[in-house]
Every structure is written in C-alpha cells, then in structure tokens.
C-alpha positions as a Markdown table, in Angstrom:
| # | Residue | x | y | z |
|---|---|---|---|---|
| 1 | Unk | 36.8 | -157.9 | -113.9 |
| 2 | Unk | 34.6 | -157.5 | -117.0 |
| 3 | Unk | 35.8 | -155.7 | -119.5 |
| 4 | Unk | 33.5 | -153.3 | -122.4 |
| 5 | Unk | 33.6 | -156.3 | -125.0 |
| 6 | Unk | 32.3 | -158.9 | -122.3 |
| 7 | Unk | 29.2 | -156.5 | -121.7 |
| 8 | Unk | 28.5 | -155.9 | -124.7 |
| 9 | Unk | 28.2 | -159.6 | -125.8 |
| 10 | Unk | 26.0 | -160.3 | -123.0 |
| 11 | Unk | 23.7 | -157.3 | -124.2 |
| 12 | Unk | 24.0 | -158.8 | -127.6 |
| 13 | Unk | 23.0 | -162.4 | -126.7 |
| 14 | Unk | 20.0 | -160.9 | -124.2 |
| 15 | Unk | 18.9 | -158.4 | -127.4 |
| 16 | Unk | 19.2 | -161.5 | -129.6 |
| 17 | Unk | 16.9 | -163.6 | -127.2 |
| 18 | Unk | 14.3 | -161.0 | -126.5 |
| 19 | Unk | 14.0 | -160.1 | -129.8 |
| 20 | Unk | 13.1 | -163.2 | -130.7 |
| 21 | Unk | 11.2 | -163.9 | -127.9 |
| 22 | Unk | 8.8 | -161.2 | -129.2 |
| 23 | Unk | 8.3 | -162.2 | -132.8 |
| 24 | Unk | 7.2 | -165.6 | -131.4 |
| 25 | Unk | 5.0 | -163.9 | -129.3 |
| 26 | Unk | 3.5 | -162.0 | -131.6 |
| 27 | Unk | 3.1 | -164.7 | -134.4 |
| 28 | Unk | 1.8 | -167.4 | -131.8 |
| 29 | Unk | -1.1 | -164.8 | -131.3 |
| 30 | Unk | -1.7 | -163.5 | -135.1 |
| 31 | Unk | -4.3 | -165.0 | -136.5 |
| 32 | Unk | -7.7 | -163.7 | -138.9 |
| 33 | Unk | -10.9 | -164.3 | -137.4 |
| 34 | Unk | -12.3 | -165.6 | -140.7 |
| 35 | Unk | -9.5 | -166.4 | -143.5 |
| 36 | Unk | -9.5 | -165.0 | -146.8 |
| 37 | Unk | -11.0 | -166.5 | -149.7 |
| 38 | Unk | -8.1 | -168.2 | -151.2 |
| 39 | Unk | -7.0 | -170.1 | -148.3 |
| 40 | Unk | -10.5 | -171.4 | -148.2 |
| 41 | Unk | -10.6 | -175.1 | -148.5 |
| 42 | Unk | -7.4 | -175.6 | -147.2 |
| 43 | Unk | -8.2 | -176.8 | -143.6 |
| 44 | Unk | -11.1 | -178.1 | -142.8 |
| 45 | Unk | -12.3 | -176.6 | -139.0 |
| 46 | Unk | -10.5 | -179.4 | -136.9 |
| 47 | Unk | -7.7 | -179.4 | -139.7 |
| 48 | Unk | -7.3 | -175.7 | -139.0 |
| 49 | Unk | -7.4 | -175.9 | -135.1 |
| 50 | Unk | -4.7 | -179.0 | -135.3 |
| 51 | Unk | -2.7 | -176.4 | -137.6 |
| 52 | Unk | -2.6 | -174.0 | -134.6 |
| 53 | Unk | -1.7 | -176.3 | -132.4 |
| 54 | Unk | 1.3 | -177.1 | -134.5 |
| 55 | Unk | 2.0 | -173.7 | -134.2 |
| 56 | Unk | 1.5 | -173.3 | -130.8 |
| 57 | Unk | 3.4 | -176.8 | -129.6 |
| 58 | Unk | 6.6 | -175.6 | -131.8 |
| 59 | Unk | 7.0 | -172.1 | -130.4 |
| 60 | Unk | 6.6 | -173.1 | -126.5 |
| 61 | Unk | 9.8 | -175.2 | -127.6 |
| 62 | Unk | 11.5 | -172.9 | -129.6 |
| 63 | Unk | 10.7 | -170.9 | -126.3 |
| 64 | Unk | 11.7 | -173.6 | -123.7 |
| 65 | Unk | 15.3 | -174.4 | -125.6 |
| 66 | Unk | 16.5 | -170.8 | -126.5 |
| 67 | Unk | 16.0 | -170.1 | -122.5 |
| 68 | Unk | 18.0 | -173.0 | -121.7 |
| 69 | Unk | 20.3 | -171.7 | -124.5 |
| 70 | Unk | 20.5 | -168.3 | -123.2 |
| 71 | Unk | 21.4 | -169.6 | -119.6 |
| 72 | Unk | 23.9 | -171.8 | -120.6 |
| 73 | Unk | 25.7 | -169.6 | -122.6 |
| 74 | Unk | 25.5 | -166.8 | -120.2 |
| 75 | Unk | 26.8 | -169.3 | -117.0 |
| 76 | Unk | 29.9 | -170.3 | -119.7 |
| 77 | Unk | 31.0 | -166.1 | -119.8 |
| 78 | Unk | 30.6 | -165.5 | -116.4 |
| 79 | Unk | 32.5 | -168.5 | -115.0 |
| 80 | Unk | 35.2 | -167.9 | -118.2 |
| 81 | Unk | 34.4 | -171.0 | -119.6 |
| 82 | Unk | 36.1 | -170.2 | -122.6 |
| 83 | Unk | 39.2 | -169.3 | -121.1 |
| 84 | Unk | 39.1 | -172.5 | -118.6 |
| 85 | Unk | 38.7 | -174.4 | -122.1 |
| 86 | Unk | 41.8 | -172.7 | -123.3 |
| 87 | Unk | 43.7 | -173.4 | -120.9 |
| 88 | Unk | 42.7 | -176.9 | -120.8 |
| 89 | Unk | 43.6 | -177.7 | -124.1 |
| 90 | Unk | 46.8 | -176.2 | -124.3 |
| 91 | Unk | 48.2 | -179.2 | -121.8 |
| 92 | Unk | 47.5 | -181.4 | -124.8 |
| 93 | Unk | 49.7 | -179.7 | -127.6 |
| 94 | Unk | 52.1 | -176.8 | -127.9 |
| 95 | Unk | 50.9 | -177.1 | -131.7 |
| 96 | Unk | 48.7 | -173.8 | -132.8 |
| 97 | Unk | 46.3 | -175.5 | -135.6 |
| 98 | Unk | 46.0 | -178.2 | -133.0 |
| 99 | Unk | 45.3 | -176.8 | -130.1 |
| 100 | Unk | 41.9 | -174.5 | -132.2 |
| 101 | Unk | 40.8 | -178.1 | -133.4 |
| 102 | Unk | 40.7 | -179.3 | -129.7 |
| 103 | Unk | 39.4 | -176.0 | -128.7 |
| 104 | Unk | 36.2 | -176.2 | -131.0 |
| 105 | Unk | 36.1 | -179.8 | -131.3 |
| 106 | Unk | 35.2 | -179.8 | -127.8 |
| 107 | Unk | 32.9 | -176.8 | -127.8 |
| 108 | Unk | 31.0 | -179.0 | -130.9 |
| 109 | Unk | 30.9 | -182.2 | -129.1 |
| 110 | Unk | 29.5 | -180.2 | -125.6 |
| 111 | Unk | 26.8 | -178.6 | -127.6 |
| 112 | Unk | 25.6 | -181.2 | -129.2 |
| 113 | Unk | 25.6 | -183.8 | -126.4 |
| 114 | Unk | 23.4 | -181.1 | -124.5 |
| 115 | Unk | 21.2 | -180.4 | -127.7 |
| 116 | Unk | 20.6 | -183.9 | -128.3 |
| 117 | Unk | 17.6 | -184.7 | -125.8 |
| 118 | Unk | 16.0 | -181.6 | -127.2 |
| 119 | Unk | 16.4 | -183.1 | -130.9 |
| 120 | Unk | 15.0 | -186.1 | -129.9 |
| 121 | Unk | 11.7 | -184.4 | -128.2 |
| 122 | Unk | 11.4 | -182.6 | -131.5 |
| 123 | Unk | 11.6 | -185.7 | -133.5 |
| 124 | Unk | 9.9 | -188.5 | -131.2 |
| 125 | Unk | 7.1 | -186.3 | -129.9 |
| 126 | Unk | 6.2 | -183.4 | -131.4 |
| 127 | Unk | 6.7 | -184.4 | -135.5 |
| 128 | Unk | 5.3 | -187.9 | -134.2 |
| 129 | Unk | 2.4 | -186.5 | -132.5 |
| 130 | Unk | 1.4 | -184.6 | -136.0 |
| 131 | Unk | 2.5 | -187.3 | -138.4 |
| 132 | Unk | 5.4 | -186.6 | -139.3 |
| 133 | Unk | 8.2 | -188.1 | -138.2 |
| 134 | Unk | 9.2 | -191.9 | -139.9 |
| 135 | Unk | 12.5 | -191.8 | -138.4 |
| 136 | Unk | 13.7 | -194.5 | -136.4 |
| 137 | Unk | 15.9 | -194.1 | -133.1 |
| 138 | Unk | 19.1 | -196.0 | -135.8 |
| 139 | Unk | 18.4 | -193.7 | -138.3 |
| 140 | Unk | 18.9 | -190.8 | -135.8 |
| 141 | Unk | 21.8 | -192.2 | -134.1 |
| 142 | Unk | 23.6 | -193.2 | -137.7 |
| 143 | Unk | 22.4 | -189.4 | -138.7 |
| 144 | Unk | 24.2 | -188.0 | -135.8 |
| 145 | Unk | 27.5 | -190.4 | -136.3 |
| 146 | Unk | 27.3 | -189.3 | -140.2 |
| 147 | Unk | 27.2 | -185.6 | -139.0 |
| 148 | Unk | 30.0 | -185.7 | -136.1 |
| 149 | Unk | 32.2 | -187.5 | -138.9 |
| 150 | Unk | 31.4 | -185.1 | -142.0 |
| 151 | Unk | 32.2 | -182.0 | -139.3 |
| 152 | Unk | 35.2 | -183.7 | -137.9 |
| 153 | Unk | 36.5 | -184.0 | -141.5 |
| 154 | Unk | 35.0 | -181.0 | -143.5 |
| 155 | Unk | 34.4 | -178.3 | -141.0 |
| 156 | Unk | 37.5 | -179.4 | -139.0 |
| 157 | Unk | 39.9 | -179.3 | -142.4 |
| 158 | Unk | 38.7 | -175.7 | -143.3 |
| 159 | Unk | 39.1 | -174.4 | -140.3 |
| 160 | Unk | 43.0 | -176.0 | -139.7 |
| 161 | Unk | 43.8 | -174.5 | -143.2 |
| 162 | Unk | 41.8 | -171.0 | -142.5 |
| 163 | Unk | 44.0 | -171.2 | -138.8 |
| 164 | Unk | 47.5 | -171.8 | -140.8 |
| 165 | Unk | 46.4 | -169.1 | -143.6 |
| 166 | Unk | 45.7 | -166.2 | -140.4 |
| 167 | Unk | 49.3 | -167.4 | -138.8 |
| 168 | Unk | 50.8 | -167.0 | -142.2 |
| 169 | Unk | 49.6 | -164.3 | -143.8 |
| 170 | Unk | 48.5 | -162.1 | -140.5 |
| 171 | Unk | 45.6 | -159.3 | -141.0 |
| 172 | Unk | 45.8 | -160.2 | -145.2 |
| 173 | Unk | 44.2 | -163.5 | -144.4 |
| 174 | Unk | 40.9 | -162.4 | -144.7 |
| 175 | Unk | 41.4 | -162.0 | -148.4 |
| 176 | Unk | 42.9 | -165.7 | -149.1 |
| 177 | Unk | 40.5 | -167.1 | -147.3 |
| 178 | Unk | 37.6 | -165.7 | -148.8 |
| 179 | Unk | 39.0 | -167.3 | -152.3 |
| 180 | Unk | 39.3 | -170.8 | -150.2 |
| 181 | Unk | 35.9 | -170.3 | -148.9 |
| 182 | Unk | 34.4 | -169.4 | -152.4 |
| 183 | Unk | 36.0 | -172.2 | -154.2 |
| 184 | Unk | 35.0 | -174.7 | -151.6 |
| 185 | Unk | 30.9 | -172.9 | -151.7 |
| 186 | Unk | 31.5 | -173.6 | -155.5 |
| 187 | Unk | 32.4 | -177.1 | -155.1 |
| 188 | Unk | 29.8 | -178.0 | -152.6 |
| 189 | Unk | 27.5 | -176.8 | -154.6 |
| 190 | Unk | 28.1 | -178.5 | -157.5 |
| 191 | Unk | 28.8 | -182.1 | -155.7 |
| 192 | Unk | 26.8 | -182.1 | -152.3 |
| 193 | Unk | 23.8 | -184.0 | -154.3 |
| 194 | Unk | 26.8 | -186.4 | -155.4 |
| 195 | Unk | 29.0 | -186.9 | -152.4 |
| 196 | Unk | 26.7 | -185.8 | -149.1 |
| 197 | Unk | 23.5 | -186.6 | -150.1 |
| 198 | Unk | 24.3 | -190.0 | -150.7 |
| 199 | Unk | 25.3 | -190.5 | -147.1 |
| 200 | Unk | 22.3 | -189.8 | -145.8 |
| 201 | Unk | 19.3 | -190.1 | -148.4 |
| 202 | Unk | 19.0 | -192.6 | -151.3 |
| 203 | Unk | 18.4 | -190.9 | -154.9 |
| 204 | Unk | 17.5 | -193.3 | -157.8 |
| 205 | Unk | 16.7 | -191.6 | -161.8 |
| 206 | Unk | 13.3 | -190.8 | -162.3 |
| 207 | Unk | 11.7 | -193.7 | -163.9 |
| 208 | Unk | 10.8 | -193.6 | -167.2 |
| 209 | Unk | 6.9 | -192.6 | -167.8 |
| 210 | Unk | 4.4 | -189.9 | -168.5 |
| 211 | Unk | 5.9 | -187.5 | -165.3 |
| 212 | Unk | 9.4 | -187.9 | -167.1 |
| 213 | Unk | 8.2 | -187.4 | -170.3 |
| 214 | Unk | 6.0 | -183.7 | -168.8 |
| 215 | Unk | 9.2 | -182.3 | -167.4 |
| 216 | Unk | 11.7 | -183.3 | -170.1 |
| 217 | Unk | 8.9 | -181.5 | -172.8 |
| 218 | Unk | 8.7 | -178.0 | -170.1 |
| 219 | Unk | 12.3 | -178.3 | -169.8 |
| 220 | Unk | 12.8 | -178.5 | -173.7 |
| 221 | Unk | 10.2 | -175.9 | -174.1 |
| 222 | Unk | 11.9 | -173.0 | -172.1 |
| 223 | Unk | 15.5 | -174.1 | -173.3 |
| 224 | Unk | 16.8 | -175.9 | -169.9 |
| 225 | Unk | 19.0 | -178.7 | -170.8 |
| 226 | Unk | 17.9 | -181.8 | -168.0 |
| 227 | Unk | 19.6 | -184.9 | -168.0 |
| 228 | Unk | 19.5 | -185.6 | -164.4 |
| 229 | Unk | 16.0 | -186.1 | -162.4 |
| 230 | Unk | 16.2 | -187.5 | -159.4 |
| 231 | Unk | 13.8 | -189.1 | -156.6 |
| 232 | Unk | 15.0 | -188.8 | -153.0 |
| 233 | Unk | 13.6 | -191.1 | -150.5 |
| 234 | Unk | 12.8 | -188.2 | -148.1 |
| 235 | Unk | 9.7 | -190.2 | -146.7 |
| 236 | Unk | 12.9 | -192.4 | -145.1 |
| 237 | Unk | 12.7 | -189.2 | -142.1 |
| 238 | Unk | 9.2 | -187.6 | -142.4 |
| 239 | Unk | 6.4 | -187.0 | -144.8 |
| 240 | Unk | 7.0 | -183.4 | -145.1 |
| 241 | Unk | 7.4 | -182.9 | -149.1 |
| 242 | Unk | 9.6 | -180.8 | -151.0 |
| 243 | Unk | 11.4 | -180.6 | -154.1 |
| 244 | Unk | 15.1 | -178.8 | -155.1 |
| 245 | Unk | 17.7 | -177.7 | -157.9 |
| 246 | Unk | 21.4 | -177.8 | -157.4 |
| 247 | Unk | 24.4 | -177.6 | -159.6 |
| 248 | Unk | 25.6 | -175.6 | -162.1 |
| 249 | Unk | 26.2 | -176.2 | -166.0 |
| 250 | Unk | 26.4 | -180.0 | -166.4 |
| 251 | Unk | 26.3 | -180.9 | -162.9 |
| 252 | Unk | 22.7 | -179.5 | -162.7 |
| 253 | Unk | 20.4 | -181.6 | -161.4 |
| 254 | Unk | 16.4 | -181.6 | -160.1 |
| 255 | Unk | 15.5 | -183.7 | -157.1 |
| 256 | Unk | 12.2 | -184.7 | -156.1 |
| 257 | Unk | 11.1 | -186.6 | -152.7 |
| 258 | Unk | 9.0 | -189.3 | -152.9 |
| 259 | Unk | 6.2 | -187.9 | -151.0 |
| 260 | Unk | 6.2 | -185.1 | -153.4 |
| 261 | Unk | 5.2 | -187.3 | -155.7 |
| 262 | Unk | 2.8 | -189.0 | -153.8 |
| 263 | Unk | 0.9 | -185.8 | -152.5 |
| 264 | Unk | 0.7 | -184.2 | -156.1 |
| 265 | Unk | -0.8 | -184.4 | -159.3 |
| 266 | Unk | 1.7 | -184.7 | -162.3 |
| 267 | Unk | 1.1 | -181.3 | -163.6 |
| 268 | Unk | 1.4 | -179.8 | -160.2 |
| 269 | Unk | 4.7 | -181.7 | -159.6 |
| 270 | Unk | 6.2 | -180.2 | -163.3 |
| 271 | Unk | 4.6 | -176.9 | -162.1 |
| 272 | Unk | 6.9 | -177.2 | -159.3 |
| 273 | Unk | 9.6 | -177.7 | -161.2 |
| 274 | Unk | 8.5 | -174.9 | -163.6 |
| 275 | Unk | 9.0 | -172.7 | -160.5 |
| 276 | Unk | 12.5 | -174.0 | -159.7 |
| 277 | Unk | 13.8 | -173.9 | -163.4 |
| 278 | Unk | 12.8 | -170.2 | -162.9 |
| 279 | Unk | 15.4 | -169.7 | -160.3 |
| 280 | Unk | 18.4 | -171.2 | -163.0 |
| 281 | Unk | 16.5 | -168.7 | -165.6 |
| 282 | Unk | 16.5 | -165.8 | -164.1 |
| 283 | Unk | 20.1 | -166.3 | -162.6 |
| 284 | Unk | 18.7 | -166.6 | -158.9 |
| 285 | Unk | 21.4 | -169.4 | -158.0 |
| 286 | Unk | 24.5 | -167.1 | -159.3 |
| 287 | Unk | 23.6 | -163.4 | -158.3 |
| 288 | Unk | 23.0 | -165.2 | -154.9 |
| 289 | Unk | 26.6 | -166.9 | -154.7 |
| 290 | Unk | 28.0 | -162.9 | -155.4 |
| 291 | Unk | 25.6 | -161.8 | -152.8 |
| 292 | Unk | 27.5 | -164.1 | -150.5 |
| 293 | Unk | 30.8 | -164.2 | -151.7 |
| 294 | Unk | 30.4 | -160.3 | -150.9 |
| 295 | Unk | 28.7 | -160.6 | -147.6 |
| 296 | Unk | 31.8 | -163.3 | -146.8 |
| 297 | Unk | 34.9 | -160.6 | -147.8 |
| 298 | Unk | 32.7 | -158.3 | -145.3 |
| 299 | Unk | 32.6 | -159.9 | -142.8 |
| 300 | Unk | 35.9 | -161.9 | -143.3 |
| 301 | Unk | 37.8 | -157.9 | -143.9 |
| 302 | Unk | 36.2 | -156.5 | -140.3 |
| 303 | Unk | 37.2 | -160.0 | -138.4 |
| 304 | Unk | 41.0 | -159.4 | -139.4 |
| 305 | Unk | 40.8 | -155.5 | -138.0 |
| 306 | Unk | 39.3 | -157.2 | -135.0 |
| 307 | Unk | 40.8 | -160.8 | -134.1 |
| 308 | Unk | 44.1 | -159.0 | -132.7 |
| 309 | Unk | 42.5 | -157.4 | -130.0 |
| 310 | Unk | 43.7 | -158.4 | -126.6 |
| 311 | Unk | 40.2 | -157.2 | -125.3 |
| 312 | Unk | 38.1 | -159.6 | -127.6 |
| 313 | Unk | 39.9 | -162.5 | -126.2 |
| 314 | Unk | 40.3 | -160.8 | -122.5 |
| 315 | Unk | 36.1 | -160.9 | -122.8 |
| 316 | Unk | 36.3 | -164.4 | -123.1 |
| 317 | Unk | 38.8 | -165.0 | -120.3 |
| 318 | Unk | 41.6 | -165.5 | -122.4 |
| 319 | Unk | 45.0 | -163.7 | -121.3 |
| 320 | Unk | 45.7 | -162.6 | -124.7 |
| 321 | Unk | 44.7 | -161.8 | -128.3 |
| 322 | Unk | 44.0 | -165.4 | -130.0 |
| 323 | Unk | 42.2 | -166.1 | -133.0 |
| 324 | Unk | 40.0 | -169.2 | -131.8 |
| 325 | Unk | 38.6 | -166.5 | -129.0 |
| 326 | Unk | 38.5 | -163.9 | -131.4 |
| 327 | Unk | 36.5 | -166.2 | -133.5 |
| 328 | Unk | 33.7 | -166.2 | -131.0 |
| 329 | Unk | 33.6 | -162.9 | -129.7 |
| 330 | Unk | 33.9 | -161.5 | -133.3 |
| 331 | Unk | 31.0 | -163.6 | -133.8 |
| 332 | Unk | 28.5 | -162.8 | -131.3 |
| 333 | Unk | 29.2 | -158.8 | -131.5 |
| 334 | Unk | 28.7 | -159.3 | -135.4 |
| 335 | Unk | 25.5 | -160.9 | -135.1 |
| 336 | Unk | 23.3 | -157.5 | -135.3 |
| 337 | Unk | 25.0 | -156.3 | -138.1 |
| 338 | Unk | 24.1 | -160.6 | -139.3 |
| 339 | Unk | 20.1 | -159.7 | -138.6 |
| 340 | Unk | 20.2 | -156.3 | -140.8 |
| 341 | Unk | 21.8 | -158.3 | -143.9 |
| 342 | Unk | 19.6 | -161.2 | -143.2 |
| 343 | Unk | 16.5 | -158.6 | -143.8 |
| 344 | Unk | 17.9 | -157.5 | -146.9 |
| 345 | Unk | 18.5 | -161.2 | -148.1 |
| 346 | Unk | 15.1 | -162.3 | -146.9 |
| 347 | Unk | 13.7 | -159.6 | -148.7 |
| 348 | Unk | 15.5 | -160.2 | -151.9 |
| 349 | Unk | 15.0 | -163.9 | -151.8 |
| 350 | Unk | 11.0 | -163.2 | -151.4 |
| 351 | Unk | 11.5 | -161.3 | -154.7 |
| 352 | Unk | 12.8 | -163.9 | -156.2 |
| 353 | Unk | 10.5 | -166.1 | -155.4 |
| 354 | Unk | 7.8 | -164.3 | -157.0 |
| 355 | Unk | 9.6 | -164.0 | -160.4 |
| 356 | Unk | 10.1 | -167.7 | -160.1 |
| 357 | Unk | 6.5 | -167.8 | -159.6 |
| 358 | Unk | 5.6 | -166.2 | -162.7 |
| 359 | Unk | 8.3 | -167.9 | -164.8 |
| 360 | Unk | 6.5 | -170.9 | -163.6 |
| 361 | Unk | 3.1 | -169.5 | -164.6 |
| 362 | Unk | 3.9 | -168.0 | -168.3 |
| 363 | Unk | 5.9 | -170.9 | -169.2 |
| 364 | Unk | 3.9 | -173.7 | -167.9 |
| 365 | Unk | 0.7 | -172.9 | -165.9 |
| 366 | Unk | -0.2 | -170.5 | -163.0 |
| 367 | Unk | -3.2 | -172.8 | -161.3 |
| 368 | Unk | -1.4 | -176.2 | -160.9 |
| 369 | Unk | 1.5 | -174.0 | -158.9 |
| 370 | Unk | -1.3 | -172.7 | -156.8 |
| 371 | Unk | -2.9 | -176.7 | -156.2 |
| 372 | Unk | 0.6 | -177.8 | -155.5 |
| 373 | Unk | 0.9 | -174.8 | -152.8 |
| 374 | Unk | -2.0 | -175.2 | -151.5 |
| 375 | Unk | -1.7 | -179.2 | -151.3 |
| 376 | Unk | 1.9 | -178.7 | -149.6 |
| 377 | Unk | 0.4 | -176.2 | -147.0 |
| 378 | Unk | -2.1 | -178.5 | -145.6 |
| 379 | Unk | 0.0 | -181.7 | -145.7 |
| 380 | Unk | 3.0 | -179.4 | -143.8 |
| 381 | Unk | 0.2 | -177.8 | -141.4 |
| 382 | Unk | 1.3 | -174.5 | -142.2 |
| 383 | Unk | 0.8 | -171.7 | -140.9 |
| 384 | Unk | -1.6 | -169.6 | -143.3 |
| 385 | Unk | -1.6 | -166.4 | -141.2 |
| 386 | Unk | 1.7 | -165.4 | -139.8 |
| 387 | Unk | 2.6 | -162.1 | -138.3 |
| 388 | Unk | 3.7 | -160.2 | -140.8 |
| 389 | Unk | 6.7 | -158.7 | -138.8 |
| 390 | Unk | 7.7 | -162.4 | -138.4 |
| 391 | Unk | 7.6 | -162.7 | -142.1 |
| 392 | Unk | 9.9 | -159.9 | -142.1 |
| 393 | Unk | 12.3 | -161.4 | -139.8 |
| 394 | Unk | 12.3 | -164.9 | -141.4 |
| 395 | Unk | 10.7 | -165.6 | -144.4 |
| 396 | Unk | 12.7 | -166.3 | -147.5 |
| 397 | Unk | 9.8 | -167.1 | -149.4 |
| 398 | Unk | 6.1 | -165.0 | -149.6 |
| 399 | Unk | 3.3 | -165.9 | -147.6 |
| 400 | Unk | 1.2 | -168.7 | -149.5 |
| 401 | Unk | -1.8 | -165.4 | -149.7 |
| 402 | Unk | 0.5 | -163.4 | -150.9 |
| 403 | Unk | 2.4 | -166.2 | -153.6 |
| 404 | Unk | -1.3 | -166.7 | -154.5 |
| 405 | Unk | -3.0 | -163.6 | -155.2 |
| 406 | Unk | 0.6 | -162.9 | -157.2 |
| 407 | Unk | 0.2 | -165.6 | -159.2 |
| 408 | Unk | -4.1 | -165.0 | -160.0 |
| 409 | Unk | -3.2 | -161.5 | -160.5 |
C-alpha cells in the first residue's frame, strides 16, 4: 500500500523529468535565422552546422539516459527496492554507522556500474566524434578506481561521522553538522588543488617568460598578491580549455590548462585571468561560501524536522523511521524547493560574472576578454543561441552575446 510521501516522490521525480524534458526541447529548437553581429566570425557555415549538431547529438542523450534514469528509479519504489536493500544489509551487521555505509555503498557501486556504459558512449563517441576526447580506455578505468577510492574514503567518512553525530545528538544534529560540513567546504577548498588534483591531473609552475612576467605585472597592478601559477595538463582528457582560481589567503592559487595556452594569445590568457582575479576582488569566492553555508543550515534544519518520520521511511519500504531512508526521501521531496534556490544562485552567479567582466576590462583590457571568449566558444562548439528559459534554468554564467555587448557597452 502506498502511502502520501511515496506519491508524492513519484510526482516529484516525473515533474523533475518533464521539466527538463521541455527546456531541452525548447533549446534543441532555439535558434536565430541570421546571428547577430558580434557572433559573426565565429563559425564559419559548416562550423556552425557541426556546432548544432553538437547540440543536437548531446540532448538526444541527455534525453535517452534521463528516461532510462527515470524508469529505473521508478521500478526501484515500486518493487521497494530500498527497503529489500535494507533488509539485506542488516544480515551483515547489527552496527548502525555500518549498516548506512553498506546501505549507500551499495546504492553508489549499483549506480555507477549501470552509468558506466553511458559514460563511455559520452566519452568514446560523442566527444571523439567532435574532437574532443584524448582519453584513453586506462585513463578512464584508473579515473573511475581514483573516484570509487576518494568516495569510499571521503564521502564514506563524512557520512559515518554525520550518522554517529544524528544518533548522538538526535534532531540538534543538524546544527553540528553544518559546522563539520563548513569546516570540511573550507578545507577542500583551500587544498583540493594540492591533495585531489594531483591524483588525477599533473600541475607544474608556470615557466618563467614573457606570459609570467604579464600576469605577475596585472596581478601587481590591481594589488593581488600571486605566488602560485600553475599549468594543468587538461589536454591529458580533452581539448576543451579552461582556466580557474582556488584558495584563499596564501593558499591562493591560478591554474591554467595547457590548451588554454595553446588556443590563446598572451594578452587574452592574462585577460582571463584579469576576469578571475575579479572574482577574489570583488569577494565572489566568500559571499558565495555564506550563500552556501546558509542554503546547507536550511536544508540541514528541515531534514532533522523530517528524518523521524515513520512515513518518509514507510515510502521507501522501510518498516520504520531511519535516517539512511530518510536521507533519500528527504532528498527527492526537497528537490523543488533545490530548483527555486538554484534560480536565485544562477542568477546571482550571472551577476557576478558580469562584474568580473568589467573588473577584467577597467583593470586590464575589455577586447582581449572578448577574443579569448569568442576563441573558447568556437574551439568548445558552443552553443551561441540558447533558449533563454534554458539560460534561466542552468546558466551560471551570461550568454557569450550578452558577456559581449556588456563588456563593448
């Protein structure tokens, strides 16, 4: 018998899919019948057309795995998956903290064993098809092994000590772990360059030269102490370029990929880096770790009025309240109340993007941000004409129109 909970979590996930569904709809269709003046010279005609069809080839998977997605999950409620896995694991241990590790250990290694084949379509034949891709099958299969071993040991600890703080503390956990989960946000963000990068992608100092020389004189300029510049071998995976900041105070530190330094001109690259320094500038990085840490004591605050409901866990065909099953319920019913924050965010984000822009532009140069953008756009395949109610859904960053006529203005 299906109780209100388990209906509404199916309306949630079928609302979820259709709604998607329909912004890929629309967005596969959008497109100008002559593009505006500043995306001319872009794409040439056949450029253009193969753009589309990068469009195009992406969404009809996008479409393809969600569906499978949808199904599977929806087979898993109505058979009470979740409460067969229960069950299942409790033969193993009487032990609490152990028994949620099994529980979502197994869920992790499930999902990802069925994901897999769809990963590798991505990889092998859609990014290879375009250009992209320079991974090998080892570097996949060590990516994956890196990935079970770093969730095994990082997701796996936070959640046994997030588990022991709820049987502890009871509905007050919510407030303990948010401090744990800040402090460990803090911490990753200050060391994930140092201690997970480094697992996956090699980063070596900028050589000395005239690039170094550019952004250590911006940086000077504007009053960003710099000491650490690194290039990333990105081109190790695909040629897709890009570019980041991380850290905070000493631990700061700019990394470049490789094939962003192929692909652009040395002012362009330091104009890139303009645009990024205006992020640390205009306090981007920590009014967006308070936006978080807020939308985290939220969210954390309504799971603890929630997770000792018999019916959350009942949905899920558990016998009674538990907080692994909690844990997912909690999590699917939250998820519209997820989209409406993610608007705001997205929104926000976009805005911050265009005062990093314009840092960029007063303290360095407006036109080399546009090249670089431009350059970026048609080496990516970009889409130049998205639907603007997909922008509005998922953007965190302006339209490159819309990033350029700001930055011309």
């Amino acid at each position: 018998m299906y109780n209100t909970i388990f209906v509404v979590i199916v309306a949630v996930l079928v609302f979820g899919y259709i709604l998607e569904r329909i912004l890929d709809t629309l967005n596969l269709k959008h497109s100008l019948p002559e593009l505006p003046e500043e995306l001319s010279g872009i794409f040439d005609a056949g450029e253009y057309k193969r753009s589309q069809h990068y469009k195009r080839d992406n969404t009809r998977f996008s479409f393809l795995t969600s569906s499978i997605s949808l199904l599977v999950m929806l087979l898993v409620f109505f058979l009470g998956g979740f409460g067969w896995l229960d069950k299942w694991v409790a033969n193993f241990t009487t032990t609490y903290i152990v028994h949620v590790l099994l529980f979502f250990g197994f869920l992790a290694l499930v999902s990802d064993i069925l994901t897999t084949p769809f990963a590798l379509y991505g990889t092998f034949v859609i990014e290879e098809r375009y250009g992209f891709n320079r991974t090998n099958l080892k570097t996949f299969i060590l990516d994956k092994l890196k990935g079970w071993l770093l969730g095994a040991i990082i997701g796996g600890g936070l959640l046994a000590l997030i588990t022991w703080i709820y049987m502890l503390t009871g509905q007050w956990f919510w407030l303990i772990a948010l401090g744990v989960l800040t402090l460990f946000s803090l911490f990753m963000l200050m060391f994930y360059s140092n201690l997970i990068v480094p697992l996956f992608n090699k980063q070596t100092p900028l050589e000395e030269g005239s690039l170094r020389t550019k952004i250590e004189e911006f940086a000077a300029g504007v009053g960003f102490q710099l000491n650490n510049i690194f290039v990333m071998d990105g081109s190790k995976r695909s040629s897709k370029a890009n570019a980041y900041f991380t850290g905070l105070g000493p631990k700061k530190r700019i990394v470049l990929f490789d094939t962003l330094i192929n692909d652009l001109e040395e002012e362009e690259i330091v104009a890139v880096l303009a645009h990024e320094v205006g992020h640390y500038k205009k306090k981007h990085t920590t009014s967006g770790m308070v936006l978080s840490t807020l939308q985290s004591a939220i969210t954390l605050y309504l799971f603890s009025l929630f997770v000792g409901e018999d019916s959350f866990s009942v949905a899920l065909g558990g016998e009674a309240a538990s907080f692994h099953l909690g844990l997912i319920a909690f999590g699917i019913l939250y998820s519209p109340i997820s989209i409406l924050i993610g608007l705001g965010t997205n929104s926000l984000s976009r805005h911050n993007e265009y005062q990093a822009d314009r840092f960029a532009k007063e303290n360095f140069a407006g036109e080399p941000l546009v090249t670089s953008l431009k350059k970026l756009s048609k080496n990516n395949l970009s889409n130049l004409t998205p639907h603007p109610a997909y922008v509005f859904f998922h953007y965190s960053h302006p339209t490159l129109l819309q990033r350029i006529r700001a930055l011309r203005k």
